[in-house]
C-alpha positions as CSV (number, residue, x, y, z in Angstrom):
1,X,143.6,119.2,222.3
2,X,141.8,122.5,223.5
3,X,143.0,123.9,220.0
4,X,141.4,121.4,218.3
5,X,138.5,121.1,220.1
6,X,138.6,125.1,219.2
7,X,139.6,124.6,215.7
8,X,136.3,122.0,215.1
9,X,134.6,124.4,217.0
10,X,135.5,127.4,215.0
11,X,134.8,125.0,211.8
12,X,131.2,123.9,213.0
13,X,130.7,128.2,213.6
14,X,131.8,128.6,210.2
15,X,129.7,125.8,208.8
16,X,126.9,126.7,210.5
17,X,127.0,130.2,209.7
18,X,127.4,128.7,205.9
19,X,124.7,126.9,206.1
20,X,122.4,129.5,207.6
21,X,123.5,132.0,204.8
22,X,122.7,129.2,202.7
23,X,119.3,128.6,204.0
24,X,118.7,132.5,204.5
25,X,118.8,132.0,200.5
26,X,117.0,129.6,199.9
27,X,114.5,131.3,202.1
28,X,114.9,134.6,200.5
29,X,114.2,133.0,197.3
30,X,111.4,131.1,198.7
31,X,109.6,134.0,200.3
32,X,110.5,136.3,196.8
33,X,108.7,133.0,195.2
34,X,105.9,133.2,197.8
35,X,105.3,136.6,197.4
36,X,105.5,136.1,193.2
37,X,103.2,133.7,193.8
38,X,100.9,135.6,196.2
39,X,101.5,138.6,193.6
40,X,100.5,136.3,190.7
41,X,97.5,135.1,192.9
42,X,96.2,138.5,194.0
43,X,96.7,139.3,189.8
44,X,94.4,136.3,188.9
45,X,91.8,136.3,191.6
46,X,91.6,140.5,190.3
47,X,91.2,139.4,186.6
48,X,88.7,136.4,187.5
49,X,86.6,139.3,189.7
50,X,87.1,141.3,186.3
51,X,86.1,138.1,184.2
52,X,83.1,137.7,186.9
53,X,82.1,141.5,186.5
54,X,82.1,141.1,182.5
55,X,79.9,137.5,183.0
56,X,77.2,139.7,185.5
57,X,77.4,142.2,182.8
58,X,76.6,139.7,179.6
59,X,73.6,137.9,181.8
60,X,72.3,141.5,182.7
61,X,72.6,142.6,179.0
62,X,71.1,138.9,178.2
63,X,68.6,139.8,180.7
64,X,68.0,142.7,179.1
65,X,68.0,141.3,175.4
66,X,65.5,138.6,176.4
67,X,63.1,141.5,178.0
68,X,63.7,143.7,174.9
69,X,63.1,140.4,172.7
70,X,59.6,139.7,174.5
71,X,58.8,143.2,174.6
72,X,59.5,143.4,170.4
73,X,57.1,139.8,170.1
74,X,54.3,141.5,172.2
75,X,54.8,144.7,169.8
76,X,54.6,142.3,166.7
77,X,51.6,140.3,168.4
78,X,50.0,143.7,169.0
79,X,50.9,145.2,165.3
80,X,49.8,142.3,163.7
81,X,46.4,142.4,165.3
82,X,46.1,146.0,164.1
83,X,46.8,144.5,160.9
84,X,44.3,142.3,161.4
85,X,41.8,144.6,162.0
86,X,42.5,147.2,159.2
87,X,42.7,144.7,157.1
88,X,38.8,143.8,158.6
89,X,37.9,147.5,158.2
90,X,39.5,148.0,154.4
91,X,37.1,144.6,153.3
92,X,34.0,146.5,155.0
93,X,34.8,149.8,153.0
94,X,35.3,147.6,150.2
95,X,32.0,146.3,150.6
96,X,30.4,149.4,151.4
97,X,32.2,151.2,148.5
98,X,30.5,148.1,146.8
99,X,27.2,149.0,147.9
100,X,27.7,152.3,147.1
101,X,28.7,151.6,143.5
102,X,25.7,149.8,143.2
103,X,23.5,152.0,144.8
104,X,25.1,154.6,142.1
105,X,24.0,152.4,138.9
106,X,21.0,152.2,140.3
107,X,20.4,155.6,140.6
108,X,21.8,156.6,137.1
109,X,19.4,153.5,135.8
110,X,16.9,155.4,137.7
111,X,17.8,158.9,136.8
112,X,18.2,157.3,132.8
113,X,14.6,156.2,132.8
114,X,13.5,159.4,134.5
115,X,15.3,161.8,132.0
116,X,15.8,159.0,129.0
117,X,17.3,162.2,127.2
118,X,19.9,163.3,129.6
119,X,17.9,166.8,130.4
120,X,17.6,167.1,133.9
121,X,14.7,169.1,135.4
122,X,14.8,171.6,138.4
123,X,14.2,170.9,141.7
124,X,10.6,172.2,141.4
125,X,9.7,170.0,138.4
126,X,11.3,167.3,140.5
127,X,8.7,167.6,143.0
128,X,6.2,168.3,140.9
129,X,7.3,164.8,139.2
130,X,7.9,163.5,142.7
131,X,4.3,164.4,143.8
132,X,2.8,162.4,140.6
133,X,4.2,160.0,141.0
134,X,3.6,159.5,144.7
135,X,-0.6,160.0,143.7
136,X,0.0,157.3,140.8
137,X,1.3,155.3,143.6
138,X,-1.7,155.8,145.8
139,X,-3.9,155.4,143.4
140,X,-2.4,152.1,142.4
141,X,-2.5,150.9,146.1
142,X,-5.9,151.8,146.4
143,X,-6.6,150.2,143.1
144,X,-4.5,147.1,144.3
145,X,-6.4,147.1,148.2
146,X,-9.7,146.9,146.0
147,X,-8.5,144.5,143.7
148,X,-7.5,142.7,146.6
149,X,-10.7,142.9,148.3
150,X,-12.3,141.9,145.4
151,X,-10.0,138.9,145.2
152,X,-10.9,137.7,148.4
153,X,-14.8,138.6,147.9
154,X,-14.6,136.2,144.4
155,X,-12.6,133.8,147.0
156,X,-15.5,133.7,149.5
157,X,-17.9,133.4,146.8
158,X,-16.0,130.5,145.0
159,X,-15.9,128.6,148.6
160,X,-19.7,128.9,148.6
161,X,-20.0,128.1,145.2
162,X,-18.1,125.2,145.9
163,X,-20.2,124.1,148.6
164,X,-23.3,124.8,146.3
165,X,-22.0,122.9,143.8
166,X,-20.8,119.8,146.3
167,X,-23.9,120.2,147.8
168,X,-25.4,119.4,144.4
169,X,-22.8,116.9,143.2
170,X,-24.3,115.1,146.3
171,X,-27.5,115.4,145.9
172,X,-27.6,114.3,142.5
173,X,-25.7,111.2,143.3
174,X,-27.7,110.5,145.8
175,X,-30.6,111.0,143.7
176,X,-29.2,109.0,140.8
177,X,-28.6,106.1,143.0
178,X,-32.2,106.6,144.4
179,X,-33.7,106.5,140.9
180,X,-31.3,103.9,140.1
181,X,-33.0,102.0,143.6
182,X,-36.3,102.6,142.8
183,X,-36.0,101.6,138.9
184,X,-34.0,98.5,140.4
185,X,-36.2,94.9,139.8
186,X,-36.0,91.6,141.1
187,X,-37.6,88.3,141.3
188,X,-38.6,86.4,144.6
189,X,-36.5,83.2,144.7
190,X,-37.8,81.7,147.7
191,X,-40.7,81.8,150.1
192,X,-41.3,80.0,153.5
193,X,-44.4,80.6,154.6
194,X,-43.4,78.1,157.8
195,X,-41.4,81.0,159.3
196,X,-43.2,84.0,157.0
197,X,-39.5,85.6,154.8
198,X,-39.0,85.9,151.6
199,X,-36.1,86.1,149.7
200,X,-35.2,88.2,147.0
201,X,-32.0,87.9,144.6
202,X,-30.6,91.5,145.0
203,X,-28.5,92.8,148.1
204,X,-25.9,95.4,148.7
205,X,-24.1,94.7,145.7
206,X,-26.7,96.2,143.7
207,X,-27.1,99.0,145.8
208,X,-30.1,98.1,148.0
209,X,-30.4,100.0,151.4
210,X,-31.4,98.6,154.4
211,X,-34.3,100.7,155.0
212,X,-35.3,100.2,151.3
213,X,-39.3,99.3,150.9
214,X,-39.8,96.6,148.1
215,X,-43.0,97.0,146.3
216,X,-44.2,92.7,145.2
217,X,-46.0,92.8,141.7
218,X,-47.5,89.9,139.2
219,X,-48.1,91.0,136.1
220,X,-48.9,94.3,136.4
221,X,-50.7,93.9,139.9
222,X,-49.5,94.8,143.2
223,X,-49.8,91.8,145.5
224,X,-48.0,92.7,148.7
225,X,-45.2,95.1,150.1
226,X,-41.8,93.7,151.4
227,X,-39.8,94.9,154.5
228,X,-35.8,94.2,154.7
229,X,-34.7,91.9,157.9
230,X,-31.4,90.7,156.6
231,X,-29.2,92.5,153.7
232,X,-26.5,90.5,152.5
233,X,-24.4,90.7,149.3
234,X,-26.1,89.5,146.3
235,X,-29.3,88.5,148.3
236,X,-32.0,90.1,151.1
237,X,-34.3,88.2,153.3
238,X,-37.5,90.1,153.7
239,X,-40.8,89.7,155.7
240,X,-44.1,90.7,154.0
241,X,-45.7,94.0,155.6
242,X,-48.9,93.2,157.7
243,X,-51.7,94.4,155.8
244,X,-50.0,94.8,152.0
245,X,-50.9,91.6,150.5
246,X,-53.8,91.0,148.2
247,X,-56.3,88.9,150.1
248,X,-56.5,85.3,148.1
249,X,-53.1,86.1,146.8
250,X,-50.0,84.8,148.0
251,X,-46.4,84.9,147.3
252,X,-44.7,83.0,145.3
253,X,-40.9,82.1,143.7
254,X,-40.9,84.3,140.3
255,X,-43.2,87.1,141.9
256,X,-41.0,90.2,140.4
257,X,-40.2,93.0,143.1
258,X,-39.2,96.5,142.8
259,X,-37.2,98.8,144.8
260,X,-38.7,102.1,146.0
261,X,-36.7,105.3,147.3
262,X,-36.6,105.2,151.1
C-alpha cells in the first residue's frame, strides 16, 4: 500500500513537474509574446511620435506658407497701388507733355508770324522788336482807356439825352392832350337852376380833368364860366362860377362849352 501511495505520489511529482514545464512554456511564450508585443508597442508609439513630429512640422511650414501667402498679397496690394499711382503720374506727364506740345505750336505759330520768312533775328533785334511792340501795346491801352472813357462819357450823355428827350416826349403829350382839352367842345344838356348844376355831355372818356375850367358860349358870346363838381364817364356835373355869367343871361340846354387848359 505505502508503494503505491509512493508510486501515485511519485506520478502526481512527475505530473506536476510536467505540467509546470508545460506552463513554464506557455509562460515563456507568453512573456516572449508580451515583450513582442511591448517591443511592437514601444516601435509604434516611436513612429506615431515621428508621425506627430512630421504633422507639427507641416502645420508650422502651413503656418509659415499662410504668413508668406499674406505677406506676398500685402506685397501685391502694395505693388499694385504703386501701379496705380505711376500710372496717375504717366497720365499727368501725358498731359503736361500735352500742354507742352501745344504750348510749342503755339510758339512756332507765333515765331511763323514773327519771322513769316523763316530768318530769325538776333537777340538784340528781338528786343528791339520786343520793345515796339510793348510801346504799340501801351499805346493801344491808352488808346483803348480813352476810348473807353469816351464810351462811357457818350453813355452818360445818352442817359441825359434820354431823360431830355422823355422829358420832352412828356411834355409834348401832355401838351397835346392839353391842346386837345382846350380845343375840346360840348353842349349843356341840362340845367337845374332849383339846385344851381349843369350838366355837360363830355367826361373822362374824352379826356376832361377834374380841375378842368369850362368856358359857356352862345354864339360867339361868352355867357358864364363852369367849375367841375362831379366827373364821370361820358358826362360832368358842373356849377356855374360866382361872378362869370352875363347879367340878363342865363344858361340854357344847347349852350355850347369849351374846355380850357388847367
Amino acid at each position: 500500500m505505502k508503494k503505491f501511495i509512493l508510486i501515485v505520489s511519485i506520478l502526481c511529482m512527475v505530473g506536476a513537474i510536467g505540467l509546470a514545464l508545460m506552463n513554464k512554456g506557455f509562460l515563456d511564450r507568453t512573456i516572449a509574446e508580451l515583450k513582442k508585443t511591448k517591443d511592437d508597442v514601444k516601435e509604434v508609439t516611436e513612429t506615431l511620435g515621428e508621425k506627430e513630429d512630421e504633422l507639427d512640422g507641416l502645420k508650422e511650414e502651413e503656418s509659415n506658407a499662410k504668413d508668406v501667402r499674406n505677406m506676398a498679397s500685402a506685397a501685391v496690394g502694395e505693388v499694385e497701388q504703386s501701379l496705380k499711382i505711376v500710372q496717375r503720374d504717366i497720365q499727368k506727364e501725358k498731359t503736361e507733355l500735352e500742354k507742352i506740345q501745344i504750348e510749342q505750336r503755339e510758339i512756332e505759330m507765333a515765331t511763323k508770324r514773327v519771322f513769316p520768312d523763316g530768318v530769325r533775328q538776333s537777340p538784340a533785334e528781338l528786343r528791339m522788336v520786343l520793345t515796339m511792340l510793348e510801346d504799340t501795346l501801351a499805346s493801344n491801352e491808352t488808346k483803348k482807356a480813352a476810348i473807353d472813357a469816351e464810351v462811357a462819357n457818350l453813355g452818360i450823355k445818352k442817359t441825359d439825352l434820354l431823360d431830355v428827350v422823355g422829358k420832352e416826349e412828356t411834355f409834348q403829350l401832355e401838351r397835346r392832350q392839353k391842346i386837345i382839352l382846350g380845343s375840346l367842345e360840348g353842349t349843356v344838356i341840362a340845367v337845374n337852376r332849383d339846385w344851381g348844376f349843369v350838366m355837360v355831355n363830355a367826361g373822362k372818356a374824352h379826356g376832361v380833368e377834374p380841375n378842368a375850367s369850362i368856358l359857356v358860349k352862345r354864339g360867339n358870346s361868352h355867357i358864364g364860366r363852369l367849375r367841375i363838381v362831379n366827373l364821370q364817364e361820358n358826362v360832368c356835373v358842373c356849377d356855374l362860377v360866382p361872378g362869370s355869367s352875363t347879367k340878363g343871361i342865363g344858361l340854357s340846354a344847347g349852350d355850347k362849352v369849351i374846355f380850357e387848359n388847367p
